[in-house]
C-alpha positions as CSV (number, residue, x, y, z in Angstrom):
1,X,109.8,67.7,92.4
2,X,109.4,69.8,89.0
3,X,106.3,69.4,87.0
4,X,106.5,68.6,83.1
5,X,105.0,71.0,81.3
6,X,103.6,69.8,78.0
7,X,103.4,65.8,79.4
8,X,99.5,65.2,79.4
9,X,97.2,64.2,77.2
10,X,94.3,66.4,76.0
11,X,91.4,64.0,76.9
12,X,93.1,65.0,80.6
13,X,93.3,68.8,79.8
14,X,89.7,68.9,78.2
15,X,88.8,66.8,81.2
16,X,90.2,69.0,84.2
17,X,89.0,71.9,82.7
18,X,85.3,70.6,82.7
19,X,85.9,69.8,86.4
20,X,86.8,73.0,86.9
21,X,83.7,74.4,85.3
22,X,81.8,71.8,87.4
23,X,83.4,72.6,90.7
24,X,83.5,76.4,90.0
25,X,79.8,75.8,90.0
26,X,79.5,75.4,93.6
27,X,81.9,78.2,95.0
28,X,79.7,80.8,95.0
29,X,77.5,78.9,97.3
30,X,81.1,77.3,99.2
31,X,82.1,81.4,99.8
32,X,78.7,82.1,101.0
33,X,78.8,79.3,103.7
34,X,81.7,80.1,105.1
35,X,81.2,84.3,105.0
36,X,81.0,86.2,108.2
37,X,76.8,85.6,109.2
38,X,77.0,89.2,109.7
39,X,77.6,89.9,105.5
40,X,75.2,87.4,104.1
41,X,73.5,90.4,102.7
42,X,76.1,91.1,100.9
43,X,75.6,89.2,97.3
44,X,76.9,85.7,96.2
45,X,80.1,86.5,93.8
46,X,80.3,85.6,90.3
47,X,79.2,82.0,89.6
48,X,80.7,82.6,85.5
49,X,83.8,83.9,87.3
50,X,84.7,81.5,89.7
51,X,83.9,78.8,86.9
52,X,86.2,80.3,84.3
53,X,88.9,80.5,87.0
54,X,88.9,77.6,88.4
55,X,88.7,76.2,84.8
56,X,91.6,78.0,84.0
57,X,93.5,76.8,87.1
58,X,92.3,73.2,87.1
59,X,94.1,73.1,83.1
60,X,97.0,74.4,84.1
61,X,97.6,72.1,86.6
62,X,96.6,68.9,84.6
63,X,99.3,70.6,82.0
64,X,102.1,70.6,84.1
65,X,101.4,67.8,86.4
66,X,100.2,65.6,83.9
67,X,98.1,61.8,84.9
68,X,99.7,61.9,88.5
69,X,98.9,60.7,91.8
70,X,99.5,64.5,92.5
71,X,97.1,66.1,90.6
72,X,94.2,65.5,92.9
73,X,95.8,67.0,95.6
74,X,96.8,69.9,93.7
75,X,93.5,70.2,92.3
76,X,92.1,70.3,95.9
77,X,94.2,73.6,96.6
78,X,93.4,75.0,93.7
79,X,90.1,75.1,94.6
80,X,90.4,75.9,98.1
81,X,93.2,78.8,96.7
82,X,89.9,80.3,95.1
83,X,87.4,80.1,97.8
84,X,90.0,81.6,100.6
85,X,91.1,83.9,97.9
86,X,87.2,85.7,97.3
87,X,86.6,85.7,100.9
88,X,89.9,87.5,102.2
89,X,89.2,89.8,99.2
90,X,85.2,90.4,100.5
91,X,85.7,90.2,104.4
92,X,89.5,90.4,105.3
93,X,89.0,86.6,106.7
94,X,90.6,83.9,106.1
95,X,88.0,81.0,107.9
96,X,89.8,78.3,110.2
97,X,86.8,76.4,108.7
98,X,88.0,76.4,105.2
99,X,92.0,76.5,106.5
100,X,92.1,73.8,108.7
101,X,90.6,71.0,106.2
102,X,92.3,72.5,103.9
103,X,95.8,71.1,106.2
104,X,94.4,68.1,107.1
105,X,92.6,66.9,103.4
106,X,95.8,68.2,102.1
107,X,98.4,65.9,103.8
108,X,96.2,63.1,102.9
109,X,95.9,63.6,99.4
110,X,99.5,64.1,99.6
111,X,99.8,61.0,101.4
112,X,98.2,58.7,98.8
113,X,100.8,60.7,96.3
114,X,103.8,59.6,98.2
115,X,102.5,56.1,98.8
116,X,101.5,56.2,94.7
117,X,104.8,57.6,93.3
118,X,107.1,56.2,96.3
119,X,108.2,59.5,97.0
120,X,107.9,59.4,101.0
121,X,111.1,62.0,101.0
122,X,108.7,64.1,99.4
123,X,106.0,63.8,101.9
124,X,108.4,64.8,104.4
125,X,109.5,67.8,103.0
126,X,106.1,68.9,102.7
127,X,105.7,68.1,106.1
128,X,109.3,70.3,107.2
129,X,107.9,73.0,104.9
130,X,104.2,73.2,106.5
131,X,105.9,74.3,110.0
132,X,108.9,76.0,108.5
133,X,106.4,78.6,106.5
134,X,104.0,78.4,109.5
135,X,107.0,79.2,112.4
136,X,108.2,82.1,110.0
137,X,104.7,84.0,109.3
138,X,104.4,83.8,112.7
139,X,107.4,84.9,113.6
140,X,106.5,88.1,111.0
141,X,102.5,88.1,112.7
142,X,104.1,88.4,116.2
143,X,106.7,91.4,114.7
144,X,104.1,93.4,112.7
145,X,100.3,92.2,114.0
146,X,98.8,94.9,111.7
147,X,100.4,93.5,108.2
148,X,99.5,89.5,109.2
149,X,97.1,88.3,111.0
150,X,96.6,84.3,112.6
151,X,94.7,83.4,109.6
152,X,97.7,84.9,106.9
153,X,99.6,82.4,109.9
154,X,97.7,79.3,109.7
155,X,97.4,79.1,105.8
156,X,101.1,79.7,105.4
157,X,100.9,76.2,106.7
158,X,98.6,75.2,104.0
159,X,100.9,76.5,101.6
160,X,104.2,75.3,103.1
161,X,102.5,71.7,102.4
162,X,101.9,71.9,98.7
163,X,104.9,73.7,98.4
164,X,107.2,71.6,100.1
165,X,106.2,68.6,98.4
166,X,107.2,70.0,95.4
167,X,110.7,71.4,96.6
168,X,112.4,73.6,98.6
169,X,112.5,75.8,95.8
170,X,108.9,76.0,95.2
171,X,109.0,76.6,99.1
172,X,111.4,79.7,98.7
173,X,109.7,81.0,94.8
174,X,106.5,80.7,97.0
175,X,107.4,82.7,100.2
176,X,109.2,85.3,98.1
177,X,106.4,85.5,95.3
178,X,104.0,86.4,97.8
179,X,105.9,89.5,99.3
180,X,106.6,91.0,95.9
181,X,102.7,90.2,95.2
182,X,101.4,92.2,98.6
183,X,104.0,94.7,98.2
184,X,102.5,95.3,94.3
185,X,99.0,95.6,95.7
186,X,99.9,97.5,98.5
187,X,101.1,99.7,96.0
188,X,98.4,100.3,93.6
189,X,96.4,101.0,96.4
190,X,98.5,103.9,97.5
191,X,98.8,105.2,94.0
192,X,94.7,104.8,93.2
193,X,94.7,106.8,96.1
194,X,91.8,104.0,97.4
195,X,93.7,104.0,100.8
196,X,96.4,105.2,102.8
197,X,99.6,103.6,104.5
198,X,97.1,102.1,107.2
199,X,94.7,100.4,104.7
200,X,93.7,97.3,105.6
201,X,94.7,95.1,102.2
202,X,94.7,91.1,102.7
203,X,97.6,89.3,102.6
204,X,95.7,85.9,101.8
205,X,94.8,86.3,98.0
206,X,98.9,87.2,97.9
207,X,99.7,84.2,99.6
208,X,97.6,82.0,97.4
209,X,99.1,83.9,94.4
210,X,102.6,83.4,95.0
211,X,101.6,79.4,96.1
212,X,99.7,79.0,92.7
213,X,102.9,80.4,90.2
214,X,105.1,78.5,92.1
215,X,103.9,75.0,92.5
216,X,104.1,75.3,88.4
217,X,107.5,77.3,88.1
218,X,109.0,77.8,91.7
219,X,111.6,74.7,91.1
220,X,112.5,76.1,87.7
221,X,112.8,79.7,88.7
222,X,114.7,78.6,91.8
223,X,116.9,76.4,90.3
224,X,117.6,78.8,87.4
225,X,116.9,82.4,88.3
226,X,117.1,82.7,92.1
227,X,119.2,79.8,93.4
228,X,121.4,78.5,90.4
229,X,122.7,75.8,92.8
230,X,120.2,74.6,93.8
231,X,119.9,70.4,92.4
């Protein structure tokens, strides 16, 4: 299921993006809430930051999903992609709070997409690509327990469900965006000389990285780049 770049109106771009400025408003607050008790000294991040981001996200979306009974739910992880994102990068967490909702609001809001667009075949992909991302990071977690841990596990879930219900090759851009992402940061670390080979980077803010690119261009970068066969 490719998005269409270039499809929606600007009263729905304009119109995202000061949702996003609204509901970047309240992350600061959402990050704080669900912070380890034992950092709540540790000060609120950015509040113009997490606006202009989420901003920034929010249009993007709209752009390429246009008016559609998917842009809620993609809206929804968008935000939830910046939250988990922050605090992984503060506390090397990733909160079964936040993650879990995140599942279950997410195959909802997928839900009313199928039911909107008739595109139950969809749904089920989504479904098939939560435990098929899930089943493999865990297969990974169990293999190397010091590069993944069970909350890098349980949002690969997360991910596999927006990601499935746009394609199998969002699924695969996804999975394979994420490595090259950690492996990147990994090393700048290693070259800034800010940690050794044991450092303790988060996987999660790859993850979301990886999910974010390709729910917009996985299908088309699959379907051109990586797997020309793909339909």
């Amino acid at each position: 299921m490719e998005p269409l770049p270039g499809t929606a109106p600007l009263w729905l771009v304009l119109t995202a993006g000061l949702v996003g400025v609204l509901v970047g408003w309240f992350l600061p607050s959402t990050v704080m809430r669900y912070s380890p008790v034992a950092d709540e000294s540790m000060p609120a991040p950015s509040r113009p930051l997490l606006m202009t981001v989420t901003a920034a996200l929010f249009i993007l979306v709209a752009l390429f999903l246009g008016a559609s009974w998917q842009l809620p739910a993609y809206l929804f992880f968008a935000s939830v992609a910046v939250v988990l994102a922050v605090i992984d990068l503060r506390h090397h967490l990733l909160p079964n709070a936040v993650v879990l909702p995140a599942l279950s609001i997410g195959f909802v809001l997928l839900t009313l997409a199928a039911a909107g667009e008739n595109t139950w075949d969809a749904l089920l992909r989504a479904v098939l690509g939560a435990v098929v991302l899930f089943m493999l990071y865990l297969v990974l977690a169990i293999i190397s327990p010091a590069g993944l841990g069970m909350g890098d596990v349980k949002l690969a879930a997360v991910l596999g469900l927006f990601l499935g219900y746009q394609g199998w090759g969002a699924l695969f851009v996804g999975a394979l965006l994420a490595s090259v992402f950690g492996a990147l940061v990994g090393l700048v670390v290693l070259t800034t000389r800010r940690g050794g080979l044991r450092s303790d980077v988060p996987f999660g803010p790859s993850l979301l990285a990886g999910a974010l690119v390709a729910v917009l261009w996985g299908e088309m970068l699959a379907r051109e780049y990586l797997l020309p066969g793909l339909a």
